[in-house]
C-alpha beads as a LAMMPS data file, in Angstrom:
LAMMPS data file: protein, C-alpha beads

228 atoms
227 bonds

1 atom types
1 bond types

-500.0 500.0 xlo xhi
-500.0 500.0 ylo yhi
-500.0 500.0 zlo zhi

Masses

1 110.0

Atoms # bond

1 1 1 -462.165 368.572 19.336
2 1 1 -461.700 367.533 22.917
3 1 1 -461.802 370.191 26.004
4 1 1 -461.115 370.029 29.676
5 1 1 -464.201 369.378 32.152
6 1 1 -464.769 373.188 32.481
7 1 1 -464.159 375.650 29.880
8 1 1 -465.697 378.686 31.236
9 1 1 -462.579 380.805 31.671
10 1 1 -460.633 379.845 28.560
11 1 1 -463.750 381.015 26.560
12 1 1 -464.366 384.769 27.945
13 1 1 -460.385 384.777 27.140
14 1 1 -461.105 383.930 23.258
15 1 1 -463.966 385.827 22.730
16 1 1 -461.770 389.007 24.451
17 1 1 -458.945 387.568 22.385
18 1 1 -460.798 387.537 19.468
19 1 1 -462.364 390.851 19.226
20 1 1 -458.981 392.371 19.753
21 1 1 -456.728 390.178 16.565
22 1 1 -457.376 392.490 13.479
23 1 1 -457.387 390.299 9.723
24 1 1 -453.858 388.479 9.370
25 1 1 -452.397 390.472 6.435
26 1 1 -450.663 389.185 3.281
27 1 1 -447.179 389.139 3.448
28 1 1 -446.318 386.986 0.498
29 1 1 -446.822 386.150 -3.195
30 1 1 -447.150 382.885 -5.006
31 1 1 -446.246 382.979 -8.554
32 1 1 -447.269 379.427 -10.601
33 1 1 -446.665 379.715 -14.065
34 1 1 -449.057 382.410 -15.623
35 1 1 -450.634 383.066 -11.808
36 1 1 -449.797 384.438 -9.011
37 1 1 -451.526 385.218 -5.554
38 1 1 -450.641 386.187 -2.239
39 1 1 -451.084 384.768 0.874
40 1 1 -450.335 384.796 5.332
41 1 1 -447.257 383.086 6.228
42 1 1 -447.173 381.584 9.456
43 1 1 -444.669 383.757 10.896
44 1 1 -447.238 386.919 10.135
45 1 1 -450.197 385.055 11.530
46 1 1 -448.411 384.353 14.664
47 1 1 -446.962 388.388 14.593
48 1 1 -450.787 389.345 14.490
49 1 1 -452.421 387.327 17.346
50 1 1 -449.194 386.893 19.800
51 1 1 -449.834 390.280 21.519
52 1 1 -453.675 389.553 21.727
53 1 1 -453.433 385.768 23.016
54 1 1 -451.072 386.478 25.093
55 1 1 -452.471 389.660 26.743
56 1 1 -455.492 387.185 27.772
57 1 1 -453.800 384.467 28.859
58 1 1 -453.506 382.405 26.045
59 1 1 -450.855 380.232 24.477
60 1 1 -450.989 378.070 21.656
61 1 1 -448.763 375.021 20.549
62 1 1 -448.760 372.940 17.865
63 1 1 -447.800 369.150 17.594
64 1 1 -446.378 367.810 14.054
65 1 1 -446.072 363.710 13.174
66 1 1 -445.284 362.332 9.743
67 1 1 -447.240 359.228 8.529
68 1 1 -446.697 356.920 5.517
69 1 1 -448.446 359.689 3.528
70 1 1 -448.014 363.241 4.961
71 1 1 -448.307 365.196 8.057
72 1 1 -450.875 365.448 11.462
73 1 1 -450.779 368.425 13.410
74 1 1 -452.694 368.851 16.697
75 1 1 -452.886 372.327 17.796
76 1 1 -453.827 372.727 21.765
77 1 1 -454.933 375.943 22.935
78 1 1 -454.523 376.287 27.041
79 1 1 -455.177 379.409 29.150
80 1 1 -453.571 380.736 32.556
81 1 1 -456.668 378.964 34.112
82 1 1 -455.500 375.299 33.327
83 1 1 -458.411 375.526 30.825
84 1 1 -457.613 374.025 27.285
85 1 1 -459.141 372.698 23.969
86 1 1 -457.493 370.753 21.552
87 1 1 -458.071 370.789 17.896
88 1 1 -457.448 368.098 15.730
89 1 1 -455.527 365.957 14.275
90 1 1 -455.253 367.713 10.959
91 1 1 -453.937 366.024 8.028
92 1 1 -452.321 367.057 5.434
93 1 1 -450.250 365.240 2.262
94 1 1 -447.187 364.926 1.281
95 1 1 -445.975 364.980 -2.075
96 1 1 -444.734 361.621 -2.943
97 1 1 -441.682 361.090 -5.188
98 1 1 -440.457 358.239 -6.430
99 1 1 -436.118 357.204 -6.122
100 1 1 -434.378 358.119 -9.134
101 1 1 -432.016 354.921 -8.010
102 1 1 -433.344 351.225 -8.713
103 1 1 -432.820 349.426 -5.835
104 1 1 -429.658 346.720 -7.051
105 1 1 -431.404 343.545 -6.215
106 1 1 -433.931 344.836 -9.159
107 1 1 -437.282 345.175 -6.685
108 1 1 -439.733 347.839 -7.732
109 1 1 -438.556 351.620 -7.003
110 1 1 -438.975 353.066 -3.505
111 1 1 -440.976 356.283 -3.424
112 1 1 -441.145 358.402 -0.163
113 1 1 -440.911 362.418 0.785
114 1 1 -438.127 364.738 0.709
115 1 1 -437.350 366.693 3.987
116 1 1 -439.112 369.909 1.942
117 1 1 -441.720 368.013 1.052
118 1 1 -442.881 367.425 4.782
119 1 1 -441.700 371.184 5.458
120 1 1 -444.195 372.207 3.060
121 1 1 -447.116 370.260 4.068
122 1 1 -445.935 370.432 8.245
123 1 1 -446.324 374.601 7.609
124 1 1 -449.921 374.532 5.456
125 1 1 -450.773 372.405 8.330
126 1 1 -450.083 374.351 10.815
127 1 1 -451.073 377.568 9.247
128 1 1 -454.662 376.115 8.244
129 1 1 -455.142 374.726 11.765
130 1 1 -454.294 377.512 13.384
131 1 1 -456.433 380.314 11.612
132 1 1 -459.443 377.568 12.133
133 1 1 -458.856 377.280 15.503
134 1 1 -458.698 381.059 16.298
135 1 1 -461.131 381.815 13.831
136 1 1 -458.448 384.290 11.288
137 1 1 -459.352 385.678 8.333
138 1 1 -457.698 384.735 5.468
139 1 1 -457.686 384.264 1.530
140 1 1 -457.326 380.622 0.861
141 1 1 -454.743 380.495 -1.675
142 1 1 -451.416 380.046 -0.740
143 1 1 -448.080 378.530 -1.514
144 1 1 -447.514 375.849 0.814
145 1 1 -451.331 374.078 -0.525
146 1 1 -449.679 374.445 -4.101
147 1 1 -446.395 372.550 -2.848
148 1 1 -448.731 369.843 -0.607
149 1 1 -450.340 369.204 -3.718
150 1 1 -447.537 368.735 -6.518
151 1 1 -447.428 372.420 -7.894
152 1 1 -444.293 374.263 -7.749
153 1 1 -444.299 377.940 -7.125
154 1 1 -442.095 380.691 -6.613
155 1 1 -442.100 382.479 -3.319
156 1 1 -441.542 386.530 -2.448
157 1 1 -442.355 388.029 0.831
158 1 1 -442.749 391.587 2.207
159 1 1 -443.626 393.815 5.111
160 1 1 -446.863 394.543 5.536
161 1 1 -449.647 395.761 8.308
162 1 1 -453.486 395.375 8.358
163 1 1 -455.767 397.925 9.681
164 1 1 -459.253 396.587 8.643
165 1 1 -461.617 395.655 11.344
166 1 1 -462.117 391.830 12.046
167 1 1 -465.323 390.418 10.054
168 1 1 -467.203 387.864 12.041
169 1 1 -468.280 384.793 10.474
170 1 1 -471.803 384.224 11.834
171 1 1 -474.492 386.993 11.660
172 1 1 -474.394 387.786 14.853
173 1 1 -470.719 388.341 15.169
174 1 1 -469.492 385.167 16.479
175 1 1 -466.156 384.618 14.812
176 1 1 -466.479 380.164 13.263
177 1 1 -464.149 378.883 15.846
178 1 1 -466.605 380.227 19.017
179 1 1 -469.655 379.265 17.168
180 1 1 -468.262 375.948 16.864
181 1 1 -467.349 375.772 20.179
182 1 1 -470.595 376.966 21.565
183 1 1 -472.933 374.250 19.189
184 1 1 -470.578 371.859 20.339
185 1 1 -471.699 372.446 23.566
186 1 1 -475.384 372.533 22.698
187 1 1 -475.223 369.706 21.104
188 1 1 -475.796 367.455 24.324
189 1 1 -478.725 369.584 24.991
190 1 1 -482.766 368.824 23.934
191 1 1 -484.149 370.985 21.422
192 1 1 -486.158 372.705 24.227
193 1 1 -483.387 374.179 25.824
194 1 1 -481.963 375.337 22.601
195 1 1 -484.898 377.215 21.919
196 1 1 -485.474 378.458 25.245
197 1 1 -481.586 379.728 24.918
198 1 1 -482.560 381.573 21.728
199 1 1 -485.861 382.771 23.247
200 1 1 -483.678 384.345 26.175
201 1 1 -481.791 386.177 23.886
202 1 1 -484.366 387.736 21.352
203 1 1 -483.482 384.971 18.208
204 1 1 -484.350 382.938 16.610
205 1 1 -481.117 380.500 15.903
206 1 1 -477.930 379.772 17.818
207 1 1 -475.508 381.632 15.021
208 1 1 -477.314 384.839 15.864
209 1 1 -475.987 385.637 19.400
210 1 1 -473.870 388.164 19.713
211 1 1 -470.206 387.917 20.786
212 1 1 -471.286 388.825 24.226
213 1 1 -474.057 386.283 24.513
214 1 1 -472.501 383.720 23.337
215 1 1 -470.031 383.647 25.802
216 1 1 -472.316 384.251 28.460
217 1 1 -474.521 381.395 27.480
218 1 1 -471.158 378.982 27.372
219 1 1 -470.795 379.743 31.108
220 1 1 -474.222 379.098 31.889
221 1 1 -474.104 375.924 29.953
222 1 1 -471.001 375.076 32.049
223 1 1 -472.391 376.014 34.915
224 1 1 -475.798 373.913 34.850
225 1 1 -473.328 370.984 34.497
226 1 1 -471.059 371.477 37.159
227 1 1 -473.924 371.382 39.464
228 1 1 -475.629 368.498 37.489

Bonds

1 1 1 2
2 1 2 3
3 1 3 4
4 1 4 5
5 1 5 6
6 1 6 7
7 1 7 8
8 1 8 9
9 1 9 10
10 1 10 11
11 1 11 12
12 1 12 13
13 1 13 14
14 1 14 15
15 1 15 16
16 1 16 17
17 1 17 18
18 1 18 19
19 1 19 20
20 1 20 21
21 1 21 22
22 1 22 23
23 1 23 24
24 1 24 25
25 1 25 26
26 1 26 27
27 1 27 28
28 1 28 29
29 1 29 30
30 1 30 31
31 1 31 32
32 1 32 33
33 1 33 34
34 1 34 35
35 1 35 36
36 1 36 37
37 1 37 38
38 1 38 39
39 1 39 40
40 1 40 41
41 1 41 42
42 1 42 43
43 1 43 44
44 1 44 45
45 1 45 46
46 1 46 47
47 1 47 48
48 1 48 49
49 1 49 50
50 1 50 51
51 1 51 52
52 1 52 53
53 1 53 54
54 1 54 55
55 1 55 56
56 1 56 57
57 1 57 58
58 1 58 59
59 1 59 60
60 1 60 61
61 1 61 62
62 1 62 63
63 1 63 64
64 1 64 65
65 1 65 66
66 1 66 67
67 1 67 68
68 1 68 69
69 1 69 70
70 1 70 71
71 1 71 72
72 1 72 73
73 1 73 74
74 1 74 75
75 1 75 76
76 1 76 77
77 1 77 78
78 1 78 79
79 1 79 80
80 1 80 81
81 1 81 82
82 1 82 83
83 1 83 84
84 1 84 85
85 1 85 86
86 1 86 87
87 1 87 88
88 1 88 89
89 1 89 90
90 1 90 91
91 1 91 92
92 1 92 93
93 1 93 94
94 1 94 95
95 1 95 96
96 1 96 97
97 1 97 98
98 1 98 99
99 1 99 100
100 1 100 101
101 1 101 102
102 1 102 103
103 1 103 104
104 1 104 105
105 1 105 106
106 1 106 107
107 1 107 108
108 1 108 109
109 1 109 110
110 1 110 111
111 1 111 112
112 1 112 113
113 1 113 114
114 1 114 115
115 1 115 116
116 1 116 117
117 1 117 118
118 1 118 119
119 1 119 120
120 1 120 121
121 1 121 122
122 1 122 123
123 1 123 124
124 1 124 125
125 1 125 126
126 1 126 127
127 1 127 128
128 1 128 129
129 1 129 130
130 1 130 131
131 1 131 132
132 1 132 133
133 1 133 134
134 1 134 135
135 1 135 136
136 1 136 137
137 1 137 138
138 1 138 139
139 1 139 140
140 1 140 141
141 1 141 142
142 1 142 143
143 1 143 144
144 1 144 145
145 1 145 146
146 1 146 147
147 1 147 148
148 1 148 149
149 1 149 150
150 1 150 151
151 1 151 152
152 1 152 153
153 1 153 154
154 1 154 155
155 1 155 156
156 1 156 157
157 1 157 158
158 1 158 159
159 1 159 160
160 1 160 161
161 1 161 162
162 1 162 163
163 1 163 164
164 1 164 165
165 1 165 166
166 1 166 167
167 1 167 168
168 1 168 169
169 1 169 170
170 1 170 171
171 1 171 172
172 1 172 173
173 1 173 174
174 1 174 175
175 1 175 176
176 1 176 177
177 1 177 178
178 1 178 179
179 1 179 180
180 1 180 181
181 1 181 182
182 1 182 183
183 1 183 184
184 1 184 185
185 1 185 186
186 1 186 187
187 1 187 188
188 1 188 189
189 1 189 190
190 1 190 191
191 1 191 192
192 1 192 193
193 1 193 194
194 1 194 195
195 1 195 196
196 1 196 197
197 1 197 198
198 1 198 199
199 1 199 200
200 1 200 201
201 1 201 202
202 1 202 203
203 1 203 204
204 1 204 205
205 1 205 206
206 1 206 207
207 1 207 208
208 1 208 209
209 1 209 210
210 1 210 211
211 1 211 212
212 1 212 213
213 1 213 214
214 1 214 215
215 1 215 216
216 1 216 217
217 1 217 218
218 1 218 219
219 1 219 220
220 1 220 221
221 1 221 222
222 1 222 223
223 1 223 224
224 1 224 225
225 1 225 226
226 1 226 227
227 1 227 228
C-alpha cells in the first residue's frame, strides 16, 4: 500500500463513506456441477458504494496488466483533497490452455490464455481488490474464482437490494480496510505511543477504537508528523 504525504482528509471521507455503504448484495448464481452458490458481481458492488463514495468525495479506479501468467490490478483510491492511497498490485491467474495446433516445424505446443480467460481473472481481480480496499462485505464464493482456477460454471443473474446494516470487522467497529490503514500508520511508532494511544481512548488494543476514534487518532498521527 503506498499513500500520499498527508492522508488526513481522504480518511474522515472513508470512514463517513464507510458507515454509509450497506452489505453489497448477491445478484448472481454459480452453478458447478452438483453446486451452486451465489455471489456480488462487480457491476452491483460498484451500484452499492457509487452514491456513498461519491457523495464524500471519493473516486476509485482500477488499473489491469496481463503477465506471462495472469492478471495485476492496482486499484487507487483519490479524494477531492488530492489525497490518495493505492492498493496493490493484486494478482490473479489465468487459466492456461494449451494450442490444439502443433506448431509445423514440430516444436513443443504453445500454451497461452484465451481473451475470456483474462476477462475472467481481470473481473475476480478487480472485484476482490476492490471490496478489500473499501472494506465490503461479501461471501467468498463466486464465479469468476471458479473460472481463474480451471472450473467451469454456469452463470444467472438477478435484481436484487440489501437492507442489512454494515457489520464491522474489528470489535470496535472499524471496518478491515481502516484498521489496516490506521496500524499501518502505527507501525512507525514505539510501543509507548501505541499504548499511550490506547490508554487515551479507554482500551486496551488498537482494533478496539471505535469508528470515530480511529479516525481521529489518524489525524493526530498525521498531524505530529507534519510538524515533525
Amino acid at each position: 500500500m503506498r499513500m500520499s504525504e498527508q492522508v488526513n482528509e481522504i480518511a474522515k471521507a472513508l470512514a463517513t463513506a464507510q458507515g454509509e455503504i450497506r452489505p453489497v448484495a448477491f445478484d448472481s448464481t454459480s452453478e458447478t456441477g452438483k453446486y451452486s452458490f451465489k455471489y456480488s458481481s462487480l457491476a452491483c458492488i460498484w451500484d452499492t458504494i457509487r452514491d456513498a463514495l461519491s457523495k464524500n468525495g471519493i473516486f476509485v479506479t482500477q488499473d489491469l496488466t496481463s503477465t506471462e501468467t495472469g492478471v495485476n490490478v492496482e486499484t487507487t483510491i483519490m479524494h477531492s483533497s488530492g489525497q490518495w492511497i493505492v492498493y496493490g498490485p493484486l494478482f490473479m491467474p489465468a487459466k492456461k490452455i494449451e494450442s490444439k495446433y502443433p506448431p509445423k516445424d514440430g516444436s513443443v505446443k504453445q500454451e497461452g490464455f484465451t481473451a475470456q480467460d483474462f476477462g475472467s481473472s481481470g473481473t475476480y481481480a478487480k472485484r476482490y481488490a476492490l471490496s478489500a480496499a473499501l472494506g465490503l462485505t461479501s461471501q467468498d464464493e463466486d464465479d469468476d474464482a471458479n473460472t481463474a482456477s480451471g472450473t467451469e460454471a454456469k452463470v444467472t443473474q438477478k435484481e436484487t437490494k440489501s437492507t442489512a446494516p454494515i457489520k464491522p470487522t474489528q470489535p470496535g467497529g472499524m471496518s478491515e480496510a481502516q484498521f489496516k490503514f490506521l496500524t499501518n500508520l502505527a507501525s512507525s511508532m514505539t510501543s509507548q505511543e501505541i499504548m499511550e494511544i490506547c490508554k487515551n481512548n479507554k482500551v486496551s488494543e488498537l482494533k478496539f477504537l471505535t469508528p470515530a476514534q480511529a479516525s481521529q487518532e489518524i489525524n493526530h498521527i498525521q498531524e505530529m508528523r507534519k510538524k515533525g
